[in-house]
N, C-alpha and C positions, 0 to 999 in steps of 0.2 A: 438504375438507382442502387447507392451500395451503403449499406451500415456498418460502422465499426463502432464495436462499445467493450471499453476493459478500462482497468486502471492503469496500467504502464502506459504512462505519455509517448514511451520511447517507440514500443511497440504501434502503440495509434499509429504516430510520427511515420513509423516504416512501411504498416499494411496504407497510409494513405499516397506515398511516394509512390507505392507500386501500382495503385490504382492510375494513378496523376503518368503514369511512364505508358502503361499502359492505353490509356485513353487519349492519353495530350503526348502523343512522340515525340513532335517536333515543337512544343509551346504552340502550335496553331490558333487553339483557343481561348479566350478569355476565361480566366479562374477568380469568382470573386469568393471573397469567406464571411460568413456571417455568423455572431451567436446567439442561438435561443433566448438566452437569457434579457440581450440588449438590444435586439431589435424586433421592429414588429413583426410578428409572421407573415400577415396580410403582402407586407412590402416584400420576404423572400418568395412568396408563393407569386407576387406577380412580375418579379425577376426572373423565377421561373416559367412562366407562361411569354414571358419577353423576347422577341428575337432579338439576338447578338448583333451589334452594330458592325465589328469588324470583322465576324464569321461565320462559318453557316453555325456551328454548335458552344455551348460557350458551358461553363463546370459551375457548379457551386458547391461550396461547403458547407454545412450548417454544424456549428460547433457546440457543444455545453446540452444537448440533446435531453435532458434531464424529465421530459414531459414521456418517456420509456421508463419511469422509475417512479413509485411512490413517495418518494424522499422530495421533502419541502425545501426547497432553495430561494434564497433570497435574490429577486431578477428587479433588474430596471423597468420592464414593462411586463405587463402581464398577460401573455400570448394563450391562455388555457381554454378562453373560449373560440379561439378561433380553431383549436385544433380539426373541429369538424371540418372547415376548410381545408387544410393538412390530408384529410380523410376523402377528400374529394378528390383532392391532387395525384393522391397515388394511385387512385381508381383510373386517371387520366391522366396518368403527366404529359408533358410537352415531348416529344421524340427527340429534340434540338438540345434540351440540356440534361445533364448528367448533372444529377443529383448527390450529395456523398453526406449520410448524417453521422455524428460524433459522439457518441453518449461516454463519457469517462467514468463508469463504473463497470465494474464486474459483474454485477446482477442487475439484468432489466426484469419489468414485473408483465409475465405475462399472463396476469390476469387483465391488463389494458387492452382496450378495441385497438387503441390507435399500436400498441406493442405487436399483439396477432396481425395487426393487417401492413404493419411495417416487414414484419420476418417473414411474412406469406408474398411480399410483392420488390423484397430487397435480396440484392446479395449480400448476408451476411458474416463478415468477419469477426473476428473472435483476437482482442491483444489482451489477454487474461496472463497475468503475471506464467513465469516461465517453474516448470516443476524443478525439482533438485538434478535430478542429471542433466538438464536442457540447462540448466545454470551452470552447471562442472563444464559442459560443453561449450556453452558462450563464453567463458573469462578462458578458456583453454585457445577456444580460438582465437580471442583477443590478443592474447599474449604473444601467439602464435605469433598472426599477422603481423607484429607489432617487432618481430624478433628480439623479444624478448623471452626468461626465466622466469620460473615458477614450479616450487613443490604442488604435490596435490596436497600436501597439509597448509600450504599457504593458500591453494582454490576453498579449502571448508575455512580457514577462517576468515577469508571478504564474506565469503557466504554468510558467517554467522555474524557477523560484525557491521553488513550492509542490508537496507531494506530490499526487499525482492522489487527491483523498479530497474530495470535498464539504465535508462537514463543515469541516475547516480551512478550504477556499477560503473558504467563506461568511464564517466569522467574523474570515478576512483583510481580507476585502472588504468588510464593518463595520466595520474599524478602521482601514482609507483613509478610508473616505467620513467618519468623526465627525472626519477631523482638517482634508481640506482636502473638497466636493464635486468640487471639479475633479481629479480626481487624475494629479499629472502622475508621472515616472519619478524626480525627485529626490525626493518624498513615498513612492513605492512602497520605493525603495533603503535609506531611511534610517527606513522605520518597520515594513515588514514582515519576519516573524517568518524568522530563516537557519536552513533545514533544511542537517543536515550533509551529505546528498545532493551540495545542489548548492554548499557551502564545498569538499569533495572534490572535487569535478568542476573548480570554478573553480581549486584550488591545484594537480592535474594539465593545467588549459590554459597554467597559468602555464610549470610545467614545459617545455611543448611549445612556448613560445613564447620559449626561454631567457631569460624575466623573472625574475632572478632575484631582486632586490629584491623585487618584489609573495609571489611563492613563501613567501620568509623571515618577512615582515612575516603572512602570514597562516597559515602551518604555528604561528609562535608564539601566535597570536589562537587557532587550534583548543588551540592547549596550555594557556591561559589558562581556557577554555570546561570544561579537568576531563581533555582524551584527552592519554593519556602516548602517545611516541614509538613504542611496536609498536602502539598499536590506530593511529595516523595511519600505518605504515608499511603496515598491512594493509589499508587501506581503500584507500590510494595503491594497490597492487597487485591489488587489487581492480578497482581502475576503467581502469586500466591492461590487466586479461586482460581486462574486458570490451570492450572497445575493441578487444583484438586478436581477440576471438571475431567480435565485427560486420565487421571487416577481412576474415576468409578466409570470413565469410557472404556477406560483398557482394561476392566474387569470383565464388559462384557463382549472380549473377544474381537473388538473392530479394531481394524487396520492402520497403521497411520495417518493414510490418505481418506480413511473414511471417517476418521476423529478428524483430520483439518478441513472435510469439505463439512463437519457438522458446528464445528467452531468456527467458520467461516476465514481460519488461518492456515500459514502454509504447512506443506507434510514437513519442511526441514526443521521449523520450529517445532513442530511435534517431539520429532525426533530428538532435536537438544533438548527439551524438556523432560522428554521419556527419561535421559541419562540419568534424572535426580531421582527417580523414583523410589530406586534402593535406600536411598536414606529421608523415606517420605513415607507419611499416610495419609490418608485422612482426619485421623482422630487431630495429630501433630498440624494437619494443617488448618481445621478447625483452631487450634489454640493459639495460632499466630493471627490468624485473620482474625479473633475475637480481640485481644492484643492488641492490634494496630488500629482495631476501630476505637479501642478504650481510650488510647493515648491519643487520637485524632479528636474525640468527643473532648478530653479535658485540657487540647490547648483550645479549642473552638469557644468554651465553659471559664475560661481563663485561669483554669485551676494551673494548667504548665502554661508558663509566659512563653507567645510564639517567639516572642525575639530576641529573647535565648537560648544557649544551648537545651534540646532534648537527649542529651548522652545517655545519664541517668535512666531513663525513661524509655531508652532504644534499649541499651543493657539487659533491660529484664525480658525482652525476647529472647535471650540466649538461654535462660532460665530454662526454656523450652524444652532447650534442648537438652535438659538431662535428665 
């Protein structure tokens, strides 16, 4: 029996191939896949006790594994009371089939019976997003493979420009190489795909850097993209506490990797945030966060009309800054 649980799909994808290569060499055996969520457990558990019609051992997948996690998911059926059967199963599985669960998150809770006695009776696998040099080294060897070009200042900006997920990098970095192989940072800028992450991140450096042309020109680019004025005021305020959170973390002396495993974000984020710091406090970022809650309260209040310009209204952020 083997468990994988992380968030990069791509990762999953890969530690489960190599399980599937390893076990199934030649396709010998039947692989059926099921997910938690949409089918009944009772029925995988007695697929599992089932002998294979066309060999002696036959594979199962159980996908969407989310009964390893605290987190409430909306499911087709409702498999929770049966887990004690689950519980019985792994105490006894069948010798004939191989087992393989999927849990798609990066933290399972082990304070759960069925968690403990899943990691005590599985091999467990680990596809937890990739750290910052294990990232420099996959799009490096991408490239590689691919004979293709790339600066390492073109490697840190997919980096800071893509969410930490395989998956996406890859098929970013398929659609650099099909337009130039050489890929320079004016091909990177103007073809790959803007995660609102970092249009957020970018339209609060503008803020910090009291640019406020740039700020204008691209708060209205995100309003253009479909986000009205409270989803961009909360994301603004968003990244604004997290920034003040890494502020009084990095007072007391933690690491980068030990502020992103306590923020439950990556160290490279850390790290481009860390950069504002010099032109940041606390007190300054208390005054923005207070700021954007006030102008968020009074389009909600209808004192500023949402379905107009907030220029006006954004403007007096910069005030902040003198």
């Amino acid at each position: 029996m083997f468990l994988i649980y992380g968030e990069d799909s791509f990762l999953i994808k890969t530690q489960k191939n190599k399980i599937l290569a390893k076990i199934n060499l030649n396709d010998e055996y039947e692989v059926e896949e099921y997910s938690y969520l949409e089918t009944p457990l009772l029925d995988i558990i007695n697929d599992a006790n089932t002998v294979a019609m066309f060999s002696d051992k036959r594979i199962i997948v159980v996908n969407d594994c989310f009964f390893l996690t605290e987190e409430k998911i909306k499911a087709k059926v409702d498999n929770k009371e049966y887990l004690p059967n689950l519980l019985e199963y792994l105490e006894n599985p069948n010798p004939n089939t191989y087992l393989i669960f999927i849990c798609p998150v990066n933290n399972i809770s082990n304070r759960l019976k069925i968690t403990k006695k899943m990691l005590a009776l599985t091999s467990v696998l680990k596809a937890i997003n990739l750290s910052y040099p294990e990232l420099l080294k996959f799009i490096n060897d991408f490239i590689a493979k691919h004979q293709a070009t790339i600066s390492q200042h073109g490697v840190e900006k997919i980096i800071e420009y893509l969410p930490n997920n395989l998956y996406i990098i890859q098929n970013e970095l398929q659609k650099l190489i099909l337009v130039n192989s050489h890929i320079t940072e004016e091909i990177i800028e103007n073809n790959i795909t803007k995660y609102l992450d970092t249009d957020i991140f970018k339209l609060v450096d503008y803020l910090l850097d009291n640019d406020l042309n740039n700020f204008l020109i691209n708060y209205h680019y995100l309003q253009e993209r479909g986000l009205n004025n409270i989803a961009l005021l909360a994301l603004m305020a968003n990244s604004v506490i997290l920034t003040r959170d890494i502020i009084i973390l990095s007072a007391t002396k933690k690491t980068h990797s030990d502020i992103a495993s306590t923020l439950k974000i990556h160290p490279y984020r850390i790290k481009k945030i860390s950069e504002r710091l010099n032109k940041f406090n606390i007190e300054k970022a208390n005054k923005i966060i207070i700021k954007l809650f006030e102008i968020d309260y009074k389009i909600k209040k209808g004192i500023i009309n949402k379905d107009i310009s907030s220029d006006l209204f954004l403007i007096n952020l910069f005030d902040l800054n003198e």
